[in-house]
C-alpha positions in Angstrom: 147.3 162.3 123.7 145.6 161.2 126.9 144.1 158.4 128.3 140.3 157.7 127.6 139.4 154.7 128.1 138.6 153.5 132.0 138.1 150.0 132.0 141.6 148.4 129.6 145.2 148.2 130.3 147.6 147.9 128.2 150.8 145.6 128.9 153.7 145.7 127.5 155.8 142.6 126.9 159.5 142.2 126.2 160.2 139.3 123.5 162.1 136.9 125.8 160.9 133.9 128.3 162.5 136.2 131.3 160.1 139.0 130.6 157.4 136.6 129.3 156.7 134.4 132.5 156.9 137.6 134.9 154.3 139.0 132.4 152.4 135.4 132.8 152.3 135.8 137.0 151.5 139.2 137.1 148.5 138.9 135.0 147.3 135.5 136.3 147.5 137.0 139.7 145.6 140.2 138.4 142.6 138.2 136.9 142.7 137.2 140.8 141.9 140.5 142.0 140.1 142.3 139.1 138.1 141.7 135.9 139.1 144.6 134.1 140.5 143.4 130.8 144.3 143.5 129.9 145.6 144.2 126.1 148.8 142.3 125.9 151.2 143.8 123.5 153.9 141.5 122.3 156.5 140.4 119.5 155.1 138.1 116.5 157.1 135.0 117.5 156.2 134.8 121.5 152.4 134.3 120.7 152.0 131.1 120.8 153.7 130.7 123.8 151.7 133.3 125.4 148.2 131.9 124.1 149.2 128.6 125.8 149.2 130.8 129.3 146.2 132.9 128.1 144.0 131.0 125.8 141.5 133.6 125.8 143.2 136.6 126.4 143.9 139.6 123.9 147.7 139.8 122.6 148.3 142.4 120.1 151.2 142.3 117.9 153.9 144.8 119.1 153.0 148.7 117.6 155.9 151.0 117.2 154.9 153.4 120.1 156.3 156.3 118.2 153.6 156.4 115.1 150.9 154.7 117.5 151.0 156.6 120.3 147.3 157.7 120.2 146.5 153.5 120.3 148.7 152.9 123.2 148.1 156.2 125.1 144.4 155.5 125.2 144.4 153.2 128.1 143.3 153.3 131.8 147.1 152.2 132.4 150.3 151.2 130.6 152.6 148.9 132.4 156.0 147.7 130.5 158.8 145.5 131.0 161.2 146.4 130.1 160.7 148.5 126.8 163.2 151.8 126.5 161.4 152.8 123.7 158.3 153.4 126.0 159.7 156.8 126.8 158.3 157.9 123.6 155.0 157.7 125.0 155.8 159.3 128.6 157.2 162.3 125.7 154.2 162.3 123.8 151.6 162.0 127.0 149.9 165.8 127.2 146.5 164.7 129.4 146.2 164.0 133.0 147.1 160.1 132.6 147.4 157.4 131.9 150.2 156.7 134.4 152.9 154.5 133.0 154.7 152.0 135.2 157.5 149.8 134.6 159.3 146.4 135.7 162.8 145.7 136.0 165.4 144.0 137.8 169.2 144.3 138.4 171.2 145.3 141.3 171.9 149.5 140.6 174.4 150.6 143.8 177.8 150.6 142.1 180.7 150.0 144.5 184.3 149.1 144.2 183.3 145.8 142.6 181.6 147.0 139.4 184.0 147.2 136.1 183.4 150.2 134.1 181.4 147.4 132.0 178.7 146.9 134.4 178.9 150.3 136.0 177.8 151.5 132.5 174.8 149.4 133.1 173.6 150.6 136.2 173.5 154.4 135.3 171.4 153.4 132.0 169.3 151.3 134.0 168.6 154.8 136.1 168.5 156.6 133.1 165.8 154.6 131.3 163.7 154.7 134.2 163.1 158.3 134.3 162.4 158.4 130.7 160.2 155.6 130.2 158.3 155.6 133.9 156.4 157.3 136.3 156.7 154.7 138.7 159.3 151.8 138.7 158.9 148.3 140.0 162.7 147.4 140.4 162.9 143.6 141.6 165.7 143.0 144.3 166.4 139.8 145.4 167.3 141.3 149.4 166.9 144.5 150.7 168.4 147.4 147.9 172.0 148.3 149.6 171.4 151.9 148.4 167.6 153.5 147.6 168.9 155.5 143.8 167.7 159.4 143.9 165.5 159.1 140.4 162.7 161.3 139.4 160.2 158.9 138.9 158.8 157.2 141.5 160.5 153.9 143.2 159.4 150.8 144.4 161.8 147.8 144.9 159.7 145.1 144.7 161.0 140.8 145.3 161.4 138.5 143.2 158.5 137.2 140.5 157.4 133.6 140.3 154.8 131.7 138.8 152.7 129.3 140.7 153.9 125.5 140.1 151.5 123.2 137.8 153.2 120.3 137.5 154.7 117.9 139.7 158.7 116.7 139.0 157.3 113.3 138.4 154.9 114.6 135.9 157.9 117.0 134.1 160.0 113.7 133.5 157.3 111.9 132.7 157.0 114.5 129.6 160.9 114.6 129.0 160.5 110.6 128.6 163.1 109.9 131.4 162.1 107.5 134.7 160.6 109.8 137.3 163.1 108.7 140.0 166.0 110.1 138.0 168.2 113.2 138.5 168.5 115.5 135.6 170.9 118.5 134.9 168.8 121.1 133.2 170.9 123.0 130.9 169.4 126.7 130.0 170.4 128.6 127.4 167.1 131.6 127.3 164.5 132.5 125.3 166.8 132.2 122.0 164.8 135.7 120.2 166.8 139.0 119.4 170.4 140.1 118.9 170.9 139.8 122.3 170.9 135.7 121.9 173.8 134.0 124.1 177.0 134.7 122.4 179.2 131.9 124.2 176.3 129.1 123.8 177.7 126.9 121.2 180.8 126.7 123.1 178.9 125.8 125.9 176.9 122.9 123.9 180.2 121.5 123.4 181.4 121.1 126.4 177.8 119.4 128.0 178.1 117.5 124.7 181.4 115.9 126.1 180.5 115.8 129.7 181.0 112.5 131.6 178.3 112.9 134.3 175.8 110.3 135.7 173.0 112.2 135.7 171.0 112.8 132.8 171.3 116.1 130.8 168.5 118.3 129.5 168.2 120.8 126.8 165.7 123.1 127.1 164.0 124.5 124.5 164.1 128.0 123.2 161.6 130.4 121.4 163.7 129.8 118.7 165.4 126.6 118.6 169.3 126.2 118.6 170.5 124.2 115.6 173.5 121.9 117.3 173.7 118.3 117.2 173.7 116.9 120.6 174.6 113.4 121.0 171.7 110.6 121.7 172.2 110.7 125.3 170.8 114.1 125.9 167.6 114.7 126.1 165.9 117.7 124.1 162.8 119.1 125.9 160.0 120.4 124.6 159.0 124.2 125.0 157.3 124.0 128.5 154.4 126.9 129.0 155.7 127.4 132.7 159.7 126.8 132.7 159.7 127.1 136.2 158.1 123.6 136.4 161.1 122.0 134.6 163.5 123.6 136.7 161.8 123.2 139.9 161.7 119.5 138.5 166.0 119.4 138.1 168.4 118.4 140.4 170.8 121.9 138.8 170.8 123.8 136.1 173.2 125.4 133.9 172.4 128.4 132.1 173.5 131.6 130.6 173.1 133.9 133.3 169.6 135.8 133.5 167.3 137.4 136.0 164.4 135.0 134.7 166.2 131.6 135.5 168.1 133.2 138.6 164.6 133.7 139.8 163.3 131.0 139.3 166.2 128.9 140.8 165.8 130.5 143.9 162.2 130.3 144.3 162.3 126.1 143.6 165.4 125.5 145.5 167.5 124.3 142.6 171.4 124.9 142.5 172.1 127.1 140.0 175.5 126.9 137.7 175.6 130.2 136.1 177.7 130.5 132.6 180.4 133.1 132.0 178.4 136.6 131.1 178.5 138.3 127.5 176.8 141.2 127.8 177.0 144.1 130.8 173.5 143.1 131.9 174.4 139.4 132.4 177.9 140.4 134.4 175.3 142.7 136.8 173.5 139.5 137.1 176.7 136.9 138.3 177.8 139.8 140.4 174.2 139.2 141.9 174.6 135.9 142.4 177.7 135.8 143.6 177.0 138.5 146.5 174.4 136.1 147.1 176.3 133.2 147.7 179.3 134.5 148.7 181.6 132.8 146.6 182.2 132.0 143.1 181.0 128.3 143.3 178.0 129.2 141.7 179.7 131.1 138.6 181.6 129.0 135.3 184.0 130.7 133.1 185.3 130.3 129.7 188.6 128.5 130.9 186.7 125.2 131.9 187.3 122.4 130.5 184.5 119.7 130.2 186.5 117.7 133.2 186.4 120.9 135.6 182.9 121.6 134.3 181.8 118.0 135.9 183.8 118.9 138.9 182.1 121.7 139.2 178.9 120.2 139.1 179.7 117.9 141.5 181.2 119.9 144.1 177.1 122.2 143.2 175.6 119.0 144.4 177.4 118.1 147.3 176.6 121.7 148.9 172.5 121.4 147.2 171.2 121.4 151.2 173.2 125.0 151.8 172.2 126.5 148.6 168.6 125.9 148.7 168.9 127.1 152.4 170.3 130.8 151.1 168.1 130.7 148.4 165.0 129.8 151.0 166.0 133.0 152.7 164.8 135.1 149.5 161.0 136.5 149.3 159.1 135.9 146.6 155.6 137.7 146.8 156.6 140.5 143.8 154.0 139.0 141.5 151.0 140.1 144.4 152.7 143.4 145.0 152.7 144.2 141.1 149.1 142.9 140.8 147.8 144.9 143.2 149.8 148.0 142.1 148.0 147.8 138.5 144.2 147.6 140.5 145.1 150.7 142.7 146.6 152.3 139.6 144.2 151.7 136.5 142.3 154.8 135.9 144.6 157.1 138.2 146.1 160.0 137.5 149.2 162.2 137.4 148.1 164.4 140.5 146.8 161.1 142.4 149.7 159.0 141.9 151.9 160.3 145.0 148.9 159.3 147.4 148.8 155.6 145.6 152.5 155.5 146.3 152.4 155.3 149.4 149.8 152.8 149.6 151.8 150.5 146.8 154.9 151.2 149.3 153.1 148.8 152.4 152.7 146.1 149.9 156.8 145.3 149.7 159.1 144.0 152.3 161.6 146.4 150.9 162.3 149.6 152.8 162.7 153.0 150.8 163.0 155.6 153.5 
């Protein structure tokens, strides 16, 4: 079970918009730098959405790796994000190649401020690396505090972004609203999987009964959220590049995420993080807050709608700071992952160390 094929890579999607758009900004920066065709391989209900990035590209309906490992295997590269079930192939790989790289994010020194929740995390984070990788793209929003001893090969990479399409007057011109008018953008993720936002409907509440004068947003989801907002608020349609909505708000609310958390910073745009359900989302608030510095950024469960636009008002008065911090952040993760797949595709096992090195000089992150 080794790779054939010299000219085709194979990409592996996850099934929300976080994994979705960083798929969307690698690739369109890859078609950049090579023409060697990309097989995209993705979950039923994200293809539309995908085929309104790539009109012409080739997405493949997700293949459980474990009976088609022959199909996936034959490939002058596989690059995932961020699929466990991957290490099936790395298992099942017997030739030379094809190497398999993979894309992830989440801060993985554990310190005196993790709970046993999101120290958990961390060590399967390092865990699934190993198993599903040879070499592993880990996004960092600063330099990593600690450089983790895995067996596969590491490369912390910044932040990914999509290029901007649209202007904010043209993004309120598609919500409807005036274009000299402040929104709040309220964010609630992709909406696909078992891992949709457990606290959202309590959420919807409380923006349902917020007294704010800006207007309030509802983005849409993959899968659409069936809560009756009141007239006032504004449901938007499924943009093909969030990042222009939110780079279009004035702050946004959201369940906590790496996808929006990038995105915030790269736009500027204060970011009101909601209270996390899951360990992954508590990694990601503890990010943000080390970030910041302070909880200002981060709700929980106890506010009411009052403190909620309190909150949002003390956000806004401190917009020029945040955006400063968040200015501070590089962003270039989509080139160094771009150019990592041309200087991969067709390599080897026995080559890979010697690419390494090279793929090292493209980040701003140190390792050594």
């Amino acid at each position: 079970m080794t790779g054939k094929c010299t000219d085709l890579i194979h990409y592996i999607a996850g099934r929300n918009l976080g994994h979705l758009n960083k798929c969307v900004a690698n690739l369109k920066k890859f078609r950049g730098l090579s023409s060697e065709p990309v097989k995209i391989f993705s979950f039923s209900n994200t293809h539309a959405w995908l085929r309104s990035n790539f009109p012409q590209g080739d997405i493949q309906q997700y293949i459980n790796p474990e009976k088609w490992a022959d199909t996936l295997l034959n490939t002058s590269l596989i690059i995932h994000d961020w699929r466990d079930e991957v290490r099936i192939l790395k298992k099942k790989r017997t030739g030379p190649g094809p190497v398999i790289g993979g894309i992830y994010h989440s801060d993985l020194s554990i310190s005196g401020q993790d709970t046993d929740w999101t120290r958990k995390f961390k060590k399967q984070i390092r865990t699934i690396s190993q198993k599903s990788t040879d070499i592993f793209f880990h996004i960092n929003l600063t330099q990593p505090k600690e450089i983790p001893q895995l067996s596969t090969l590491y490369v912390p990479v910044p932040i990914i972004v999509r290029d901007l399409t649209l202007t904010p007057e043209q993004v309120k011109t598609r919500l409807g609203i005036p274009v000299d008018e402040p929104f709040i953008l309220v964010q609630m993720g992709g909406g696909v999987g078992k891992y949709r936002y457990l606290h959202m409907n309590e959420w919807y509440e409380k923006i349902n009964q917020l007294q704010t004068s800006c207007r309030i947003v509802v983005a849409k989801q993959l899968i659409d959220a069936d809560y009756p907002f009141k007239k006032h608020i504004v449901q938007a349609p499924l943009f093909e590049n969030g990042r222009n909505l939110i780079n279009a708000a004035d702050l946004v609310i959201s369940k906590p995420g790496m996808g929006i958390l990038m995105d915030c910073i790269s736009t500027g745009t204060p970011l009101l993080a909601l209270p996390a359900d899951t360990k992954e989302r508590e990694v990601k608030n503890m990010m943000l807050r080390d970030l910041m510095g302070d909880n200002l950024c981060l709700a929980d469960n106890s506010l009411s709608s009052e403190d909620l636009g309190r909150r949002i008002e003390e956000i806004l008065d401190q917009k020029e700071q945040i955006k400063e911090v968040f200015g501070k952040i590089p962003q270039n993760g989509s080139d160094v992952i771009a150019n990592s797949m041309k200087w991969l595709s067709g390599r080897t096992l026995d080559e890979l160390p010697d690419v390494y090195e090279d793929i090292l000089k493209l980040t701003p992150f140190q390792v050594k």
